[in-house]
ROVO-83213 format. One line per 2 residues: number of its first residue (from 1); their letters; for each residue x negated, y negated, z of C-alpha. Coordinates in steps of 0.001 Angstrom, whole numbers. Layout:
REM ROVO-83213
NUM = a = X,Y,Z | ...;
REM end
This chain:
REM ROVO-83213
1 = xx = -14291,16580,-18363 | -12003,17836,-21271;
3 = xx = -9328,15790,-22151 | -6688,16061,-24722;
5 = xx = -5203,14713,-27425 | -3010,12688,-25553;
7 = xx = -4855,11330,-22875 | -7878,10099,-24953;
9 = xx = -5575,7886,-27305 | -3610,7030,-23886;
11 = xx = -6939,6025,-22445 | -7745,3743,-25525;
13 = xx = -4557,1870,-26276 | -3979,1768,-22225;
15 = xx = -6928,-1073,-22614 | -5328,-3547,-25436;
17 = xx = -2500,-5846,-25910 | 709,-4269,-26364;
19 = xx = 1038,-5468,-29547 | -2041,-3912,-30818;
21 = xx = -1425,-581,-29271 | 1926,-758,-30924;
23 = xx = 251,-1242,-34574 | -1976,1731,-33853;
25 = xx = 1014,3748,-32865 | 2948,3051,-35626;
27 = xx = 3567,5837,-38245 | 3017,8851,-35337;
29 = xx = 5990,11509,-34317 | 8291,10122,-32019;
31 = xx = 7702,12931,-29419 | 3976,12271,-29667;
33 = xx = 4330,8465,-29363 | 6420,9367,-26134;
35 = xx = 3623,11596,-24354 | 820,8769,-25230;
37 = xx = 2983,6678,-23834 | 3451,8289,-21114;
39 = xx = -107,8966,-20489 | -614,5138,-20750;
41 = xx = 2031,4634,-17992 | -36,7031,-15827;
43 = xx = -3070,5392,-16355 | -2150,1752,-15888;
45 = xx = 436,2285,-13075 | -2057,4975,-11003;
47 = xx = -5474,3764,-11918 | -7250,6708,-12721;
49 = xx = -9532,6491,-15646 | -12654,8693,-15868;
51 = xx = -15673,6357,-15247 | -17698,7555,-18864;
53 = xx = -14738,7375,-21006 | -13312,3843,-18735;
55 = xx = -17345,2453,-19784 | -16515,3354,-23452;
57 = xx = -12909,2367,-23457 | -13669,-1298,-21802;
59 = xx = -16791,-2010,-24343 | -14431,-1041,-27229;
61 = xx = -11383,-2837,-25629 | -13707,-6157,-24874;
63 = xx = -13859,-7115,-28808 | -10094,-6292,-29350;
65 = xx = -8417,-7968,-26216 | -6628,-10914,-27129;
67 = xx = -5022,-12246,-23788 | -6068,-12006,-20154;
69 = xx = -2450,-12392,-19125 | -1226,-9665,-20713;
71 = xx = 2157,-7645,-19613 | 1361,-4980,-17139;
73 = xx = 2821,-1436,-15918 | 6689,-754,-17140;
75 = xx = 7034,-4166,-18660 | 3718,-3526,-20833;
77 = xx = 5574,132,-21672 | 9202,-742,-22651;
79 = xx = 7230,-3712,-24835 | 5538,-974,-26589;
81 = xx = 7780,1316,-26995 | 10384,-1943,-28733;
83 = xx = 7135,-2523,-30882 | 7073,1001,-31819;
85 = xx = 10559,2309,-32161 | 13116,-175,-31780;
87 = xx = 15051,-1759,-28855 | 17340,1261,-29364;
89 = xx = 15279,4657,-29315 | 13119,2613,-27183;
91 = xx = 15868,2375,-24158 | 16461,6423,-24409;
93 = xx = 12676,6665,-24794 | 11878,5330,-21614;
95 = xx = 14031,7621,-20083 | 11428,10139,-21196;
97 = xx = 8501,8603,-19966 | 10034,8178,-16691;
99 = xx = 10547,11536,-16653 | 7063,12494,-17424;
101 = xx = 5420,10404,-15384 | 7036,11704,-12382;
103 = xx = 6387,15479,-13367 | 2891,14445,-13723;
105 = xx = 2529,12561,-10211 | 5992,12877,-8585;
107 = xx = 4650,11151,-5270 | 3569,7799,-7541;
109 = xx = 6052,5717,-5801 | 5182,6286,-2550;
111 = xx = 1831,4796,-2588 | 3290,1380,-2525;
113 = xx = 5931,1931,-31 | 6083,697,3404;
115 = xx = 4812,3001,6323 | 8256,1956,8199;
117 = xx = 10124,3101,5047 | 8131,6585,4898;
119 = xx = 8734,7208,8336 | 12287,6274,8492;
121 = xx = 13090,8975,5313 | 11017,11481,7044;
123 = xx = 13141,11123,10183 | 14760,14821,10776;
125 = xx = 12934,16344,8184 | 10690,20013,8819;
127 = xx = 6921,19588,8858 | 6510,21387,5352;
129 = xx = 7912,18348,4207 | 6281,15808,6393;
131 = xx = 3045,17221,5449 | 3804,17684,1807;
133 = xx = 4317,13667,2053 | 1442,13332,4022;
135 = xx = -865,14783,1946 | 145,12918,-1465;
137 = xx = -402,9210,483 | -4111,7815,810;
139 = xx = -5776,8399,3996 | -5515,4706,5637;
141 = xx = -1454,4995,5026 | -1516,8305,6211;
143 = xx = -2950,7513,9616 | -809,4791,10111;
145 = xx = 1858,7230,9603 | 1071,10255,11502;
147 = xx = 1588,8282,15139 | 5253,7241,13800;
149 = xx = 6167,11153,13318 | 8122,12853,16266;
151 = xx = 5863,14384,18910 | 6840,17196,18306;
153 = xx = 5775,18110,14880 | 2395,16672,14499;
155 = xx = 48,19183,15175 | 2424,21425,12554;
157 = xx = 2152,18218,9884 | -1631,18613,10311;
159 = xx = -2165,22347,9641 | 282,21955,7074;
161 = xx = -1639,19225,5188 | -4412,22033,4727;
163 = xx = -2339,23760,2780 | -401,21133,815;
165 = xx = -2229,21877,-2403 | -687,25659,-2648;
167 = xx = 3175,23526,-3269 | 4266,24103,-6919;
169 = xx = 4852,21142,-8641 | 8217,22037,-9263;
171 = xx = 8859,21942,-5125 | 7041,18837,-5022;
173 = xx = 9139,17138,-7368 | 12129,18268,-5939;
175 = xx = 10279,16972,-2383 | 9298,13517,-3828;
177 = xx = 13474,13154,-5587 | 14859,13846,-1642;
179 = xx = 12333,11319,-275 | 13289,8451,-2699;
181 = xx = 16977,9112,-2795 | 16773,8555,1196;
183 = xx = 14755,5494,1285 | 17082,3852,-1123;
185 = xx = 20017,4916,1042 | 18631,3799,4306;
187 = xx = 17230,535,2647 | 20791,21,973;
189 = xx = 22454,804,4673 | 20079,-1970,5721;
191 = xx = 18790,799,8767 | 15380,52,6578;
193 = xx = 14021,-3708,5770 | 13600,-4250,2046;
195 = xx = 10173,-6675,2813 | 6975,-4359,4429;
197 = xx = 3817,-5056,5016 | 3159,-2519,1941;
199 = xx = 5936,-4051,-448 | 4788,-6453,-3512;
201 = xx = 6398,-9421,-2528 | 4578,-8895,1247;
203 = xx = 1355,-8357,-568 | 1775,-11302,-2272;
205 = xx = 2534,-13310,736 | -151,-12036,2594;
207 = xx = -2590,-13422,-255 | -1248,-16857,228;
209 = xx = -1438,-16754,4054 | -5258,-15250,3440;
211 = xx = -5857,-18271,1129 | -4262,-20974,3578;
213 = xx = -6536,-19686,6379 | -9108,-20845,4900;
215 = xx = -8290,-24522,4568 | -8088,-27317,7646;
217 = xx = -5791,-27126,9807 | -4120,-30404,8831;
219 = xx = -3547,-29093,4875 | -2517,-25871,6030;
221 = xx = 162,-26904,8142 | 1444,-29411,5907;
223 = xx = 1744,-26589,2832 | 3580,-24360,5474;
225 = xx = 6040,-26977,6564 | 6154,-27374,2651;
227 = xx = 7441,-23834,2615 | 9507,-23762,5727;
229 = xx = 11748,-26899,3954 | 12661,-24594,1225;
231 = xx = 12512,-21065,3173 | 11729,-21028,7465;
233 = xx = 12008,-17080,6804 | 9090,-16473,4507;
235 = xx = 6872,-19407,6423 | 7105,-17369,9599;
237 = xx = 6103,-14553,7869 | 2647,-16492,6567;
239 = xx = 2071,-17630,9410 | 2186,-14437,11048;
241 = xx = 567,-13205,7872 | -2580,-15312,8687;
243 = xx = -3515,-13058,10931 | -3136,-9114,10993;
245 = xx = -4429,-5859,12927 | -6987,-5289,10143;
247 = xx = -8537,-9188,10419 | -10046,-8206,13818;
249 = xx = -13343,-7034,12332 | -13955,-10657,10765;
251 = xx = -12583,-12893,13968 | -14890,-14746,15674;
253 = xx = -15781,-13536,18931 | -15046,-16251,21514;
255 = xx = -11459,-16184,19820 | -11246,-12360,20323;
257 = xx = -12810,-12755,23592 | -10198,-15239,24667;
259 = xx = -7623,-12950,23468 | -8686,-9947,25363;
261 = xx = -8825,-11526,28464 | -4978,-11309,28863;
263 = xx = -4375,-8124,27704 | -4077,-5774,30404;
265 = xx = -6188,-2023,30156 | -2788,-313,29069;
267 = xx = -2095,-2147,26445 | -5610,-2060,24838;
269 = xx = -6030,1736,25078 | -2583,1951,23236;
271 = xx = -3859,-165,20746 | -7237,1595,20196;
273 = xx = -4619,4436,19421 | -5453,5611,15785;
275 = xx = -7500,2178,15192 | -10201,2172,12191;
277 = xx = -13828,2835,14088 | -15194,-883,12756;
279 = xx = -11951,-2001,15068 | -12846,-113,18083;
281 = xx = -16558,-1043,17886 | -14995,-4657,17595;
283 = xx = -12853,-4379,20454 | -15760,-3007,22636;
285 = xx = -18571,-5438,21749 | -16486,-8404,22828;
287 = xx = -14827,-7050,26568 | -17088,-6682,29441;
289 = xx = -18460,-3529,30801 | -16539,-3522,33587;
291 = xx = -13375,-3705,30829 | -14861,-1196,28857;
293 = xx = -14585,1429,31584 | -10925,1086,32831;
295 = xx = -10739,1289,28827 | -11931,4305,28938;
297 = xx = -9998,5693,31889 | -6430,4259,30571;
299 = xx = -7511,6220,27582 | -7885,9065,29057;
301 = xx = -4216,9055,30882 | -2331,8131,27727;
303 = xx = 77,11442,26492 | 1043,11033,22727;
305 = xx = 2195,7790,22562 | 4420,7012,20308;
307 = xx = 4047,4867,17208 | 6461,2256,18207;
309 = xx = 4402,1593,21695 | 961,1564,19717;
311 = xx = 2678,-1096,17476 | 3808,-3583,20542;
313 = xx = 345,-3237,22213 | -690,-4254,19423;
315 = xx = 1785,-7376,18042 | 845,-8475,22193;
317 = xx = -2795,-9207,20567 | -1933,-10700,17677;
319 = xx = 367,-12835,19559 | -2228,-14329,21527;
321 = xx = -4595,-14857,18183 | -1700,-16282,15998;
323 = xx = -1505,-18522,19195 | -5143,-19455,18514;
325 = xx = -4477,-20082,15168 | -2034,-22126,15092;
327 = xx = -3750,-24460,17436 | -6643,-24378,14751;
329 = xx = -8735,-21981,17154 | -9604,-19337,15502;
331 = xx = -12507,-18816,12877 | -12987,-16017,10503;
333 = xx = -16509,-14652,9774 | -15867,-14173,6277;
335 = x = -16135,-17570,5866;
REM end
């Protein structure tokens, strides 16, 4: 891989403190300190490092780190670029590295978006642009997506996806502008909830409900009511957080067993809908045979469902294991 100028400083101050970086930085052109910088935004807010130079990069970094706990993504760049330039240039500097960060990977902000959010800014728009989306967003958010798009347009969003990568970059930023400007608007209108199951305040819930899980029942219900005393809003939400569509895999079987058992054959082949195969295979191994086959035929009746009935089908499981749960029923095999 050949990389430039840019990218291989980018890649090496990307992995020390901001203060360091800003020493090495020191003394360069202003417009080159703003495309490392911008680099370094890419790299720490995307991810992507090449694995050989990431090897060197770490080894180097390891001797030089100073802090574990140091500032990350756009509070690590506007550091820097204080460190570097001054509070002032820094401010209209930033505006620059905004800029070129989204001309490098104008779909960056989706990735962390809510599928409900995506959705509801794709509503009315023309499969070019549904695909376009589609095809920027990793696989596992795409196929949540894809059963929340109109009926109608589907099989068009799929072709299109095959030819996604032909878009200039100039129509996909103009794309990725129109699809942020309407998810602020419909999340400012309030037609959108600010809190997903994607957002970073969700994912961080979701790690505390994971972690409470894990404890006795007795503990875990007295940190929750610990919670509820200050907010009853976010405890709900861990509790239902303890236990999500993508947990199934680990339950243990007599819970899931249990659970199944009042779920009529409807509501099960709507769930299957679009479910991860180590789901299904879940779902199968734990109904009886004689389940299994009106499965099988309720599958094969279902016409396009749409996203919002494979949802309910599926909240009507969880119900019944959050039930479990709560009565300090349900084990995870993780454990």
């Amino acid at each position: 891989m050949t990389l430039n100028g840019a990218r291989k400083a980018a890649l090496l101050l990307a992995s020390l403190d901001s203060g360091t970086a800003a020493e090495l930085l020191k003394g360069a052109e202003h417009d080159m300190v703003t495309e490392i910088v911008a680099e370094m935004a890419y790299i720490k807010t995307s991810g992507e490092e090449s694995g050989s130079v990431r090897e060197l990069v770490d080894e180097f970094a390891a001797m030089l780190r100073r802090s574990d706990d140091a500032p990350q993504g756009e509070q690590y760049v506007e550091q820097l670029l204080g460190d570097v330039l001054g509070q002032d240039q820094a401010r209209s500097a930033m505006g620059k590295v905004q800029h070129l960060m989204e001309r490098k990977d104008p779909f960056m902000f989706l990735r962390s978006a809510g599928v409900n959010a995506i959705a509801a800014a794709l509503d009315g728009e023309s499969p070019q642009v549904a695909a376009l989306v589609m095809a920027e967003l990793p696989a596992g958010k795409s196929a949540k997506l894809l059963p929340m798009l109109p009926d109608e347009i589907r099989s068009d969003v799929i072709r299109g996806m095959t030819g996604a990568n032909k878009v200039s970059s100039e129509a996909k930023v103009r794309v990725a502008s129109m699809i942020r400007s309407r998810m602020e608007v419909k999340r400012e209108s309030g037609e959108v909830a600010t809190t997903t199951t994607d957002s970073s305040r969700d994912v961080q819930l979701r790690k505390v409900a994971v972690l409470l899980r894990e404890q006795n029942q007795e503990f875990r219900d007295s940190m929750i009511n610990a919670v509820a005393e200050q907010d009853q809003e976010t405890a709900d939400l861990v509790r239902k957080m303890m236990v999500m569509w993508e947990d199934l895999p680990v339950i243990g079987e007599r819970a899931l067993q249990e659970a199944f058992r009042g779920v009529d054959s409807r509501q099960l082949a709507l769930a299957m809908v679009g479910a991860d195969e180590t789901v299904v295979e879940k779902v199968r191994s734990n109904i009886s045979e004689r389940a299994a086959a009106m499965l099988d035929e309720e599958s094969s009746l279902l016409s396009k469902p749409k996203g919002e009935e494979i949802e309910t089908a599926r909240e009507t499981i969880l119900e019944s294991l959050r039930e479990l749960n709560a009565a300090g029923s349900l084990d995870f095999e993780e454990n």
